[in-house]
N, C-alpha and C positions, 0 to 999 in steps of 0.2 A: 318766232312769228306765231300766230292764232291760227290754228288750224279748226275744220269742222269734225267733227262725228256723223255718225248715220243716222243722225234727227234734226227734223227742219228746223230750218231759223237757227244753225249753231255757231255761226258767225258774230263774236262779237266783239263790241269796241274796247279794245285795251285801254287800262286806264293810264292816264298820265306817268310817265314814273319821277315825277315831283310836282311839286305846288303851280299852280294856273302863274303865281307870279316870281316863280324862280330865276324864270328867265330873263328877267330886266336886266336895265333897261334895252336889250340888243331886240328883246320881242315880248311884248307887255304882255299882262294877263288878259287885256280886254281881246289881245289878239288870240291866243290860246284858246278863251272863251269859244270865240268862232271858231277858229281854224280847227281843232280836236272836237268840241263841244257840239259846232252844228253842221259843218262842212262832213269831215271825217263821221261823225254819227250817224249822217244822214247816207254816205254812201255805204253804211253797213242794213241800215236799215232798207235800201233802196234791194240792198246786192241779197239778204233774207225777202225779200218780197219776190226778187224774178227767178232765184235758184226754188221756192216751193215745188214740190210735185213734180220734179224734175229728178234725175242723175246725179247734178252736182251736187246735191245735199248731202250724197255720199262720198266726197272728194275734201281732200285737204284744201284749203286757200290758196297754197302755190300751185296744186294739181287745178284750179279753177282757173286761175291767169293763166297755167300753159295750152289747156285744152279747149278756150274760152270765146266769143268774142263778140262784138257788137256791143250791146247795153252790160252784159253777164260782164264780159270781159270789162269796159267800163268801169265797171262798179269794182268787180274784184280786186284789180291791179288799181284802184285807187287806195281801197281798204289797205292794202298790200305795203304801197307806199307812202300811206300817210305812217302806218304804224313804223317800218323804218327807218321812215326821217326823223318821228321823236324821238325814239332809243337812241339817237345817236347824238343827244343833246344835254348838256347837263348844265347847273345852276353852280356846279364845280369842276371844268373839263381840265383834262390830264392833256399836256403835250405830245406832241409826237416823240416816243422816245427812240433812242437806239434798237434795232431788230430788223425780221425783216422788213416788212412793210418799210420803215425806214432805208433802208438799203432801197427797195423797189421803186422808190417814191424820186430819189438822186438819180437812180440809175434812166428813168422813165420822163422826169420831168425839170432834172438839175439840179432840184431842192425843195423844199417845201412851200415858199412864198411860188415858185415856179408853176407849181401845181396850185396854189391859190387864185394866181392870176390868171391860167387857163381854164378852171373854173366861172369865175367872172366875165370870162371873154365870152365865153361859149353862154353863160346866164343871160348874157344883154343881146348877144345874136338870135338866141330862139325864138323866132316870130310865136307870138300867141303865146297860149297858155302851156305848161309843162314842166318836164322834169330833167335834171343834168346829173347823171351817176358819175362817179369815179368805180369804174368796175377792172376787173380781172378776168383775164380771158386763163383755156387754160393750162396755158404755158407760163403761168404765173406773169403775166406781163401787165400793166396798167393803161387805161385809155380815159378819156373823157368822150362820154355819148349824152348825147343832145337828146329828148326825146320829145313830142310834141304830145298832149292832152294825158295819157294817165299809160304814157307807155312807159314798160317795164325792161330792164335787161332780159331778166331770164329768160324772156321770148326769144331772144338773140342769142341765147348760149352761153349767157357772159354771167358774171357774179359780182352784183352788186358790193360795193362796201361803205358808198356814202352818197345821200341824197340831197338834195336842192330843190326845192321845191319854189317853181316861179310859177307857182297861178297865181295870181291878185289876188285872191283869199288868204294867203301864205305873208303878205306883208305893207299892203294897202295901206292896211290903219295906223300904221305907224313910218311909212316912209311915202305914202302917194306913191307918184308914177317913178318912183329912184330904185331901181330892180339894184341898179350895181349896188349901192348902197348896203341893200339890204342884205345882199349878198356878202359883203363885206365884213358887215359887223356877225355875220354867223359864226366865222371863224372864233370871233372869241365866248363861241357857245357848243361848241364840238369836240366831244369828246374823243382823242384819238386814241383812245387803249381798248373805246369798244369797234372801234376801223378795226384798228390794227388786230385784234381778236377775230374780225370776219374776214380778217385777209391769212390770218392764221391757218380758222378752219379749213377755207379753201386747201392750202397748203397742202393738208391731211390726207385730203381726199384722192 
């Protein structure tokens, strides 16, 4: 993740890690355009405008969402998890293999479509705008949390390892008011060897 240094404004937007239209057709370029390009930019440029002349300038990006809140917090933990919902997307994704994380994932939710579909359940139940983690508490164990506007696990203790992002900005342009849909088709845009890598680190730790 992008963390700051000890000078203002070091907050900055990561870049895509492939092409604005790799992603098709599950989520178009025009959609990326916005969603990375003006959405996600804008809350970095929002979150360098309120962190000036303050503290936080001297704080990492995750030390900013934990210590954070109101508009800082806002901003931060959107910056946060915009950039972990990309990374976890590719234009080539790897199945879930064999490991743990696979092991976790049966033991936790039955099977893999099992955990797809509670994913979806919980995407279309979130009143409003937000996000749905698949996180790690840490007894290595797995959950689905619901979160509403730009909340984040780590607040909670918990360790993210895969994100959904259901604000309307996230999938409008290419599905209107179809959340599950869009939900749906992610799967075949998710990489699970970079999951299963942050369910590793955990592990380590």
């Amino acid at each position: 993740m992008n963390t700051s240094t000890k000078t203002p404004a070091a907050i900055t937007l990561a870049p895509l890690p492939y092409a604005e239209d790799a992603l098709e057709p599950q989520i178009s370029a025009e959609t990326l355009r916005y969603h990375h390009g003006k959405h996600h930019a804008a809350y970095v440029s929002n979150l360098n405008t309120l962190i000036a002349e303050t503290p936080y300038v001297n704080y990492s990006l995750d030390e900013i969402v934990m210590r954070s809140e109101g508009s800082i917090f806002n901003n931060a933990a959107q910056v946060w998890n915009h950039t972990f919902y990309f990374e976890q997307l590719s234009p080539s994704p790897r199945p879930l293999a064999e490991g743990a994380l696979a092991d976790a994932v049966i033991r936790d939710f039955g099977s893999l479509e099992g955990l797809k579909n509670e994913i979806i359940r919980a995407s279309t139940a979130l009143f409003g705008s937000g996000w749905v983690w698949l996180v790690c508490d840490r007894r290595d164990h797995l959950a689905i949390l619901p979160l509403q506007n730009a909340g984040n696990p780590l607040t909670h203790s918990l360790t993210p390892l895969l994100a959904v992002d259901v604000w309307e900005h996230a999938y409008y342009i290419d599905y209107r008011n179809r959340r599950a849909d869009s939900v749906g088709a992610l799967w075949d845009r998710v990489d699970w060897t970079v999951v299963s890598e942050r369910f590793c680190r955990m592990m380590r730790k």
